[in-house]
N, C-alpha and C positions, 0 to 999 in steps of 0.2 A: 504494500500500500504506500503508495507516494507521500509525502508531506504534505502536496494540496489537499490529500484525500481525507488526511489527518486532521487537518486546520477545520474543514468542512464539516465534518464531523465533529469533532468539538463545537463549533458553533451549534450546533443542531443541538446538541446534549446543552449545552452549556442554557441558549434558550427555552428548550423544552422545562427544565425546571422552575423559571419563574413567568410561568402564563401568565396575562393580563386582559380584560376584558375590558371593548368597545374603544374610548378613549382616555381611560386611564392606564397610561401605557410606560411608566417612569422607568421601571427597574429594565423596562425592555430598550427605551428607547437610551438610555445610560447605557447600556451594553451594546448600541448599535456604532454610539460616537466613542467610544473607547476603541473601538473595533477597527473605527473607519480612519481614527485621530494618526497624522502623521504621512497617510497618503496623498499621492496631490490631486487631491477635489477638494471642494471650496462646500463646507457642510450648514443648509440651514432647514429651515422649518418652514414651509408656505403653510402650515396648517398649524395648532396645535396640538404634540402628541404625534408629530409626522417628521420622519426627517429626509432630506433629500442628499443626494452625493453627487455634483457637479464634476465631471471631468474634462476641463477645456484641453480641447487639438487643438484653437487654433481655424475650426471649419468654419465656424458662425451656424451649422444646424447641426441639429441633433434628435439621437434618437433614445430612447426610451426604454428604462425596465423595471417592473412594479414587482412590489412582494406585500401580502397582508402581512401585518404586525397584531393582530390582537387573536384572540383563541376562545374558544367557548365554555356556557358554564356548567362543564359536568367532572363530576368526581372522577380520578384516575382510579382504574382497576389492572394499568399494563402491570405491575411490579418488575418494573426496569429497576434499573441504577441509578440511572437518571430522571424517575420519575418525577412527576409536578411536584415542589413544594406549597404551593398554596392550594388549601383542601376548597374544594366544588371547582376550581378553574384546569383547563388543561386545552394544550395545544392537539386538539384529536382533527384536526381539519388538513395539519401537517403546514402552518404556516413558519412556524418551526424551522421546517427545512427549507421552505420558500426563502426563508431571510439569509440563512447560510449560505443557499447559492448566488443570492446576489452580494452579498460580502466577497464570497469566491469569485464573481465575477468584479470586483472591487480591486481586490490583491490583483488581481489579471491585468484590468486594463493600468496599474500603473505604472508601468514601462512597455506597455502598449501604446501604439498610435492609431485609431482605428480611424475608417475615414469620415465617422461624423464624429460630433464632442456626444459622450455619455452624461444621461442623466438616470440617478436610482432614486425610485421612490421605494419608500416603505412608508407604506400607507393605514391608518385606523380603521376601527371601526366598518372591515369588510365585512364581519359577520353582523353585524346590528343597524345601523341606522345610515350605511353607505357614504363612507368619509371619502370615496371616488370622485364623488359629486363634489366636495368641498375640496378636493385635491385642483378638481379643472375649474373653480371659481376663482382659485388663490390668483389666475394669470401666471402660473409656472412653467406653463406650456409657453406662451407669448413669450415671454419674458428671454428664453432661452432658444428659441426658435425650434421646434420638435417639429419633426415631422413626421412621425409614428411610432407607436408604444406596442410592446409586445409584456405577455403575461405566461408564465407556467405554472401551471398546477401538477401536483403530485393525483396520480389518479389506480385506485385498486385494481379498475377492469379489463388493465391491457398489461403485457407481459413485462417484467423485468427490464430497465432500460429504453422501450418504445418514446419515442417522440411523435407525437401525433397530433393533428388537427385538419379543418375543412371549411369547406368556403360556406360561408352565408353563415347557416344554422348550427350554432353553437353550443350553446347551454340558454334554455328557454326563461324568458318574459313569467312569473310567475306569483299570483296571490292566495291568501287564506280566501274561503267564502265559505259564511255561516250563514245560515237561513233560520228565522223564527215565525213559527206561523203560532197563531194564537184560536182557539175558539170556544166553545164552551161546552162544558162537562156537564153530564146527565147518567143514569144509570140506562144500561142496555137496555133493559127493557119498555124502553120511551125515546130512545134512541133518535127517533126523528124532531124531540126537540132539541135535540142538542145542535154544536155546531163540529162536526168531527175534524181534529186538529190533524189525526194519525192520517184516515184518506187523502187530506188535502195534500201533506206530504209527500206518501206514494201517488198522486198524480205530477205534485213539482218534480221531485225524481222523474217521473218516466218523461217530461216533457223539457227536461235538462237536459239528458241522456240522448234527445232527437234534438236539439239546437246543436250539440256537437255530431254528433254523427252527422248532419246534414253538410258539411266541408267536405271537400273532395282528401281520398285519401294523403295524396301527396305532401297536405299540411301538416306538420310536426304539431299537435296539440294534444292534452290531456285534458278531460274531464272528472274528476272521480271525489265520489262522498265517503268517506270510509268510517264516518259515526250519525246517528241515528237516535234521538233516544225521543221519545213519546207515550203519553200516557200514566195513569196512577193504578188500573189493574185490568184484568179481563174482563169484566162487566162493566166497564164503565166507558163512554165515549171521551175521548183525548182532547183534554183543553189546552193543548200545548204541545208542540214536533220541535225540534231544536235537530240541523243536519250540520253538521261539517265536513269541507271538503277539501280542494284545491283545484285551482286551473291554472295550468302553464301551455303558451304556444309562444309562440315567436314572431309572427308577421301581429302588429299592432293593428290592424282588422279583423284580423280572427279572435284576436283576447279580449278587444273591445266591443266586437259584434255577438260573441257569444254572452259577454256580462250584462248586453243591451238583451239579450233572448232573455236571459234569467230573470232579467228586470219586468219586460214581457209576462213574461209567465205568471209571477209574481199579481203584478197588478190582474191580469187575469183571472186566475187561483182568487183571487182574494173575492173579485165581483163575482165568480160564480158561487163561491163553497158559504160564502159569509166570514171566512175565519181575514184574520189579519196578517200579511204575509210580510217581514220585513227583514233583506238581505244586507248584511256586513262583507264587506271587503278588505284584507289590511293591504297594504303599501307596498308594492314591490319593487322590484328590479325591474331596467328592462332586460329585453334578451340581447345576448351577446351573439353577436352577427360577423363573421368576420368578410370582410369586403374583397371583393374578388381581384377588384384589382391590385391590392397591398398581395394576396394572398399568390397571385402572379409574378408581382416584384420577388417577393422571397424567394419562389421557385426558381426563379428565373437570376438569383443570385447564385446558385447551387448549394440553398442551405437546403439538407437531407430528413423527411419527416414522412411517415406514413400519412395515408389519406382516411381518417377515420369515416366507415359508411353510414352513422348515424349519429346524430346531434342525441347532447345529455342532457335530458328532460328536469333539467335542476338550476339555481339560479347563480350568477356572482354579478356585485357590482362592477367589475372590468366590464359592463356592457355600458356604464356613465361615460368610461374616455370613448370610446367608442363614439360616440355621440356629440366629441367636443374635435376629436380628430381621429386621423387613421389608426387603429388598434388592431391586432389580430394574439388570438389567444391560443395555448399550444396546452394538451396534457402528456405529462410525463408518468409512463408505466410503470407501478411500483411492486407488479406480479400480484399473488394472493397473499391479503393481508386482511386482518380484520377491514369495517367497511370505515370510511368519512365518518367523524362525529361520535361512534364507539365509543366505550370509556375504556376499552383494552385496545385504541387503534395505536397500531408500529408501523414501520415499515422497514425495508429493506435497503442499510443507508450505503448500499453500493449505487443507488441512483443517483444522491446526490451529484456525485463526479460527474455522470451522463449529464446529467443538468446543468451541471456549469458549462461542460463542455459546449453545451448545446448555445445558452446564452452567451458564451465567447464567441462563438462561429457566427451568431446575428451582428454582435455588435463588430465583429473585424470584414464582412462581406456585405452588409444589406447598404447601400450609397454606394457601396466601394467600384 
């Protein structure tokens, strides 16, 4: 094992121990400029709780590499070595190693010349309230002249080492949706004066179920309720259905015309059954799309990646830059491992190296 491979690795151990969630990120972001202190990039904060790593060539444009810095809140069950010190928080998403590798990509470029000037973010608040958004408000992009940001994830479902991604349809646009319908309870055996909350239900289900299906297959979308609860017992008609669900697609038509069907439905449901039907949505992401012309440039650099055949029906805020400028987002195979988010998720830190390797190869061929 090399000494990059080493360093790499230490980093990864080093921040797996003190997880940090959303954007309280101190003992993380202390550990990034100790890290970074002494190389030549010029280190500040367009955000708070963010820090960025400037490396001027000298171009005047530059390109772009993000890593999440915050971790989620569940208890560890890996019994590593390295396992979390702070009990309920733990790095299970692997941003962990996201940060390592761009550190590793850090030591690289500093006696590197590549042909744009590098910028690193490491960024907050991926998993909670999308510090992406506030990343591309700060003017860090302008500021520095970017002309495209690239992002890798550590990913379970592909083998050991893979570099992978695809054009357009990436990780899907996705929200909660809870549905409350209301009507009034009666005992069965008078049943028709009641207002049944349970039927109302099982028709919004079936008539949710035909607004998606009614898209032609080809669109990447989900539909799906997977709670239900209704009702106080058998003999009694249901003053109350409560569903939860989710919906993720990707083309901002289909996520929005489907939540207009439901809406639909809804007010319908309500004027024919009598009950009251009122659906909740929380806030999501959009989807991360990667654009075919960046996705071209890369190729056509001779940077090496499989062509993944389906988009991952799950959300990141890398779909915000995306949005502000050219982005294209890559997963890196980390074989079988427990899954994302686990409280015993590991992985297999011979990736690492592939990872860096990977982001050396963008940042010294993509302009070049």
């Amino acid at each position: 094992m090399s000494f990059a491979v080493k360093q790499i690795v230490a980093d990864r151990r080093a921040l797996h121990r003190i997880p940090e969630l959303d954007r309280d990120l101190d003992r993380t972001m202390a550990y990034l400029r100790k890290s970074l202190r002494g190389l030549r990039c010029a280190l500040f904060s367009p955000i708070p709780n963010s820090l960025c790593a400037f490396f001027d060539n000298g171009v005047g444009k530059a390109v772009a590499f993000r890593s999440g810095a915050d971790a989620l809140p569940v208890h560890e069950r890996s019994f590593l070595s390295f396992a979390s010190e702070i009990p309920g928080q733990m790095h299970s998403c692997g941003h962990d190693g996201h940060m390592a590798m761009l550190l590793e990509l850090a030591r690289r470029m500093q006696g590197a010349r590549a042909p744009r000037d590098v910028l690193l973010i490491f960024q907050p608040a991926e998993e909670t309230t999308g510090g992406a958004r506030d990343i591309c408000k700060s003017g860090v992009f302008e500021s520095h002249n970017v002309e495209a940001i690239f992002g890798l994830h550590l990913w379970p479902d592909l083998p050991l080492g893979m570099i992978a991604s695809r054009q357009n349809e990436m990780m899907s646009r996705s929200c909660e949706v809870t549905v409350d319908i209301t009507g009034r309870s009666i005992g069965a055996a008078r049943a028709w004066e009641g207002v049944d909350a349970l039927k109302a239900g099982v028709e919004f289900y079936r008539r949710a179920q035909e607004a998606e299906a009614a898209y032609p297959p080809e669109l990447y979308r989900l539909l799906h309720f997977g709670r239900m609860e209704s009702g106080r017992g058998c003999n009694v008609v249901s003053d109350h259905t409560r569903m939860e669900g989710t919906l993720r697609a990707f083309q901002d038509e289909v996520f929005f015309g489907i939540l207009d069907s439901l809406n639909q439905a809804a007010d319908d449901i309500s004027a024919e059954s009598g009950c009251g039907v009122r659906i909740e949505t929380s806030m999501g992401y959009p989807a991360v799309m990667n654009p075919p012309e960046l996705y071209a440039k890369v190729r056509a650099a001779g940077i090496r990646f499989s062509t993944l055949p389906h988009p991952a029906m799950v959300t990141e805020d890398f779909s915000w830059y995306q949005r502000h400028l050219p982005g294209m987002f890559f997963f890196l195979g980390i074989g079988p491992c427990p899954a994302l988010q686990e409280d015993d998720f590991n992985f297999d830190e011979r990736a690492l190296d592939v990872g860096a390797d990977f982001l050396e190869e963008l940042a010294m061929k993509f302009g070049g």
